[in-house]
Structures are given as C-alpha cells and as structure tokens.
C-alpha positions as MATLAB code, in Angstrom:
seq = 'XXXXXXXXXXXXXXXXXXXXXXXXXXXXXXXXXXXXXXXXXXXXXXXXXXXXXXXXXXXXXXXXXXXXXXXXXXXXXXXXXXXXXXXXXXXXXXXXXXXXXXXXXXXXXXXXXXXXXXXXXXXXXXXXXXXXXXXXXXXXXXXXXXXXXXXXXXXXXXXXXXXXXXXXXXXXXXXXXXXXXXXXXXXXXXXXXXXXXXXXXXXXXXXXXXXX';
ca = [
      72.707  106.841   54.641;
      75.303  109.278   53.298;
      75.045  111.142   56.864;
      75.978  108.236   58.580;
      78.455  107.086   56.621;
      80.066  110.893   56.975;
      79.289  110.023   60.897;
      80.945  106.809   61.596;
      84.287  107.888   59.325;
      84.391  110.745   61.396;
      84.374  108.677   64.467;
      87.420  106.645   63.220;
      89.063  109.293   62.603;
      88.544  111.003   65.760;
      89.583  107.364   67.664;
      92.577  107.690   65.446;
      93.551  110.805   66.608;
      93.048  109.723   70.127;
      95.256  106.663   69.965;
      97.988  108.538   68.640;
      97.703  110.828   71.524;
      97.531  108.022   73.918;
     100.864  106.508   71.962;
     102.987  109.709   72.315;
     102.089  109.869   76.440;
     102.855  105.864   76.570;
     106.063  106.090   74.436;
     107.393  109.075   76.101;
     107.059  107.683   79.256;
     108.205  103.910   78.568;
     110.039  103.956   75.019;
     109.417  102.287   72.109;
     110.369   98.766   73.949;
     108.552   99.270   77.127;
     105.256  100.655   75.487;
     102.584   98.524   75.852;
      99.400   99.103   73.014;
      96.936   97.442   75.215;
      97.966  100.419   77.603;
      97.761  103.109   74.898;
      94.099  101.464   74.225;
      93.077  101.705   77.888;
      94.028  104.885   78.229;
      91.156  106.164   76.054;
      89.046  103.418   76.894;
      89.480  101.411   73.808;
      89.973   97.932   72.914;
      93.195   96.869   71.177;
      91.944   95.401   68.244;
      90.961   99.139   67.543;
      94.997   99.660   66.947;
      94.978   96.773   64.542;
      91.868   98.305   62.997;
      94.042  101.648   62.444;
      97.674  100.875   62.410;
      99.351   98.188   60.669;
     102.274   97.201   64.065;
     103.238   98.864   67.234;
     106.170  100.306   65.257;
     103.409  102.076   62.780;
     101.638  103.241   65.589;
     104.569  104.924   66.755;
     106.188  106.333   63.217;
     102.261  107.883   62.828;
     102.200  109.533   66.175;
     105.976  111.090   65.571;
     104.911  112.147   62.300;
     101.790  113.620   63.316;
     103.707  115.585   65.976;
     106.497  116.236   63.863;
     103.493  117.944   61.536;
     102.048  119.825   64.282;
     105.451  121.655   64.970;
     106.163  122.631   61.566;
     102.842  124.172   61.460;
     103.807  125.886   64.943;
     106.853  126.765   64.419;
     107.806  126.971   60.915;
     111.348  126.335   59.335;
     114.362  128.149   59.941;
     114.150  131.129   57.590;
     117.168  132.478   55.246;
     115.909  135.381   52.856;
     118.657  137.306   50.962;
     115.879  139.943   50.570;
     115.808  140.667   54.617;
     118.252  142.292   56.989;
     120.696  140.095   59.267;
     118.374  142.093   62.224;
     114.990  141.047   60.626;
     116.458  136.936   59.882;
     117.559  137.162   63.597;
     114.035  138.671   65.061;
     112.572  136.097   62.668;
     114.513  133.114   64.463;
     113.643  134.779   67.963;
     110.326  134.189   67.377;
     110.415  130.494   66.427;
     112.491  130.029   69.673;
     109.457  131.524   71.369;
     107.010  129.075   69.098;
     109.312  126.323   70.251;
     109.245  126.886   73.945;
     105.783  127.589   73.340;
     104.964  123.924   71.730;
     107.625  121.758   74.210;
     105.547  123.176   76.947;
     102.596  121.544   75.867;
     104.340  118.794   73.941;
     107.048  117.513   76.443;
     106.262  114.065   74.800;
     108.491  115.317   71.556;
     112.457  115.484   73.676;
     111.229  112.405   75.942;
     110.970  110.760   72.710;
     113.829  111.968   71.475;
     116.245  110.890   74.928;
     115.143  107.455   74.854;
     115.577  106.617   71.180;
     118.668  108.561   71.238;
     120.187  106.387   73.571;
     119.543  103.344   71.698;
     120.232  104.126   68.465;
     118.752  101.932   65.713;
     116.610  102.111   62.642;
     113.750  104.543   64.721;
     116.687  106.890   65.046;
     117.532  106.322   61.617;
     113.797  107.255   60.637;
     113.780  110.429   62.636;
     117.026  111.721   61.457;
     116.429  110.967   57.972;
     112.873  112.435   57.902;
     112.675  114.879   60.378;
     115.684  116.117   62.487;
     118.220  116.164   59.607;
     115.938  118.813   57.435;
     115.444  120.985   60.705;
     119.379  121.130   61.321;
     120.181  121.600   57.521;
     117.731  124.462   57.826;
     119.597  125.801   60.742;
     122.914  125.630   60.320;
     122.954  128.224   57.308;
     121.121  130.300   59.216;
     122.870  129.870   62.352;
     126.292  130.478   60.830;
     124.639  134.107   58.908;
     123.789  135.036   62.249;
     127.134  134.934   63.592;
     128.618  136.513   60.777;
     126.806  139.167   61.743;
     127.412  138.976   65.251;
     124.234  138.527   66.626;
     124.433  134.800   67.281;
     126.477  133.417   70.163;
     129.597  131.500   69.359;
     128.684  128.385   69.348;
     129.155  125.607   66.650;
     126.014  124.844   64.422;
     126.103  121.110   65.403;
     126.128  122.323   68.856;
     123.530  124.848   68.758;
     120.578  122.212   67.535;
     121.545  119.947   70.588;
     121.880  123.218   72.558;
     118.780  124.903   71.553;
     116.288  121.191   71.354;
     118.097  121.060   75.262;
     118.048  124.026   76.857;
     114.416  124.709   75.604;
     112.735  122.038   76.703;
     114.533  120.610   79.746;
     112.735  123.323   81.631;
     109.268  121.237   81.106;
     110.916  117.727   81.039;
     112.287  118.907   84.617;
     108.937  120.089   85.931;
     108.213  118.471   89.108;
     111.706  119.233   90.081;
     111.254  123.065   89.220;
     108.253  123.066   91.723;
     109.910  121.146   94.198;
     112.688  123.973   94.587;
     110.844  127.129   93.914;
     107.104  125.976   93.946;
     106.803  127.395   90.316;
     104.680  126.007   87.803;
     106.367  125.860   84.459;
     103.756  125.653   82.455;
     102.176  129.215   83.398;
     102.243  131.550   80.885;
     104.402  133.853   82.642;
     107.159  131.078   83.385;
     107.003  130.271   79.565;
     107.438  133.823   78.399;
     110.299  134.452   80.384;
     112.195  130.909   79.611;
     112.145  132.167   76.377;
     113.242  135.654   77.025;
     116.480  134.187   78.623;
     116.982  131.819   75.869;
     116.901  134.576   73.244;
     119.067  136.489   75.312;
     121.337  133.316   75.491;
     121.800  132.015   71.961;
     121.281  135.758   70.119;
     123.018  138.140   72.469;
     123.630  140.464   69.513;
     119.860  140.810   69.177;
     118.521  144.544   69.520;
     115.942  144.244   72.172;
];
C-alpha cells in the first residue's frame, strides 16, 4: 500500500511538472491573455480539470511555471558574484562564465525573454511580480558588479541599467530570432558550435578588457 501510495504521488508530481512545461510553451507563444489551459492540457494529453487538481487559477499556473524556471536558472547560472577576496580579472572571468551559462540556458529556454516581451509590454501586477521577485534581485546583483568591472576597465562603458536590458537582449535574441537566422545563412542556432561562439562574441562585447 505504501508503494503505491509513493507511486501515484509520484505520478502527480510528474503531471505537474509536465503542465508547467506545457504552460511556459503556451504562454510564451500567446501571453498571459491569449493562453488558453485547455490548450496547455492538450498538449500533454491531459484533461483540464487536472490544472484545477494542481493549480489554484490560470494566473497560479503561470506564477508556478515562472518560478520554476526562474529556479532552474539560478541553479544554471548562479548570481552575479562580488568577492573582495578575488582579483578584478578572476570577478570578470567569473561573470564570463555565467554569460556563457546564460546563452547556454536561453538556448534551450527561449520561453524565459518571450515571456518577458509580452508582459513587458503590458505592464501590470505580473510585471510587478517578476520585478519584485525575480528581475530586481538579478539587476541589484549586477549592477555592483558591473560598475567594479569598469572601474577596472574590463567592462564596456555602458550604464548598469543598460547593461541588464543589453545583456537579457543581445543574449537571447539570437534563439528568439531562429527561423530567421536559418532563413539567411541556413544555420541552426541551437548547435553547439553556434552557441559557443554567440557567447564568445558577447564576452568579447560587454568585457573587452577581459584577458583572453
């Protein structure tokens, strides 16, 4: 009996997980307004009442599924780091490779800045949310950082406020833009090879002070 209770709450959560994977490819694609949770069920080939089972409302569906990603990155990626105990060179080389993480995780996340554009443009109280809990600790992280990097001269000139738009743009546009990649060079973005070298020339972009 114990077994099979381990079993079946295994099984909700693994439906769980799967809805909130289904949820981040239907909001990305149609926003929060034009999502549809009977979609998000389908897609996985479950009913809707499952959703009701697991989340409270569409909009808990959708705070779950940002925080889960949200999670996921920080585990990826990591926060911006700022140790007194480390060289400007070793902060900076540090930094370099959560750029690389990044680019690493939008390639196989584009969901995350798709997100991101469409609430963005409609701001509200799901901006508010993401700000609050989310984006405004990974740019309070940066911007000390950021601005140590410059003093140093390794960072390019460019304002902290800037730089998060800059960096969460330039990164990721690359796999938002996809189809449009392969349609003038016939290059796949998400290859390996196309990945690694995005992020060389984004290194090279934002830390040009960087030894290589």
């Amino acid at each position: 009996m114990a077994h099979e209770q381990r079993r079946i709450r295994r099984t909700q959560t693994d439906l769980r997980e799967r809805l909130i994977e289904a949820a981040l490819i239907e909001f990305a694609a149609h926003g929060f307004e034009g999502a549809s949770t009977r979609s998000i069920a389908n897609y996985i080939g479950a009913h809707q009442p499952q959703i009701n089972y697991h989340f409270d409302s569409k909009e808990d569906l959708w705070k779950s599924s940002l925080a889960d990603l949200f999670d996921l990155l920080s585990k990826e990626v990591g926060r911006a780091v700022i140790n007194d105990d480390v060289s400007d060179e070793v902060s900076a080389e540090k930094f370099a490779d959560q750029i690389r993480a990044f680019i690493d995780f939008a390639a196989r996340h584009p969901e995350l800045n798709r997100i991101m554009v469409h609430e963005s443009t409609s701001p509200g109280p799901r901006l508010e949310w993401l700000v609050e809990n989310f984006v405004g600790p990974l740019y309070t992280g940066l911007k000390p950082l950021w601005e140590r990097l410059q003093r140093a001269g390794i960072a390019a000139p460019i304002h902290p406020v800037l730089i998060h738009h800059a960096l969460m743009g330039a990164t990721t546009l690359l796999f938002l833009n996809a189809h449009e990649l392969e349609l003038l060079e016939g290059i796949d973005a998400t290859k390996r090879t196309w990945i690694d070298r995005h992020a060389d020339g984004m290194i090279a972009t934002f830390l040009p002070g960087l030894r290589k």
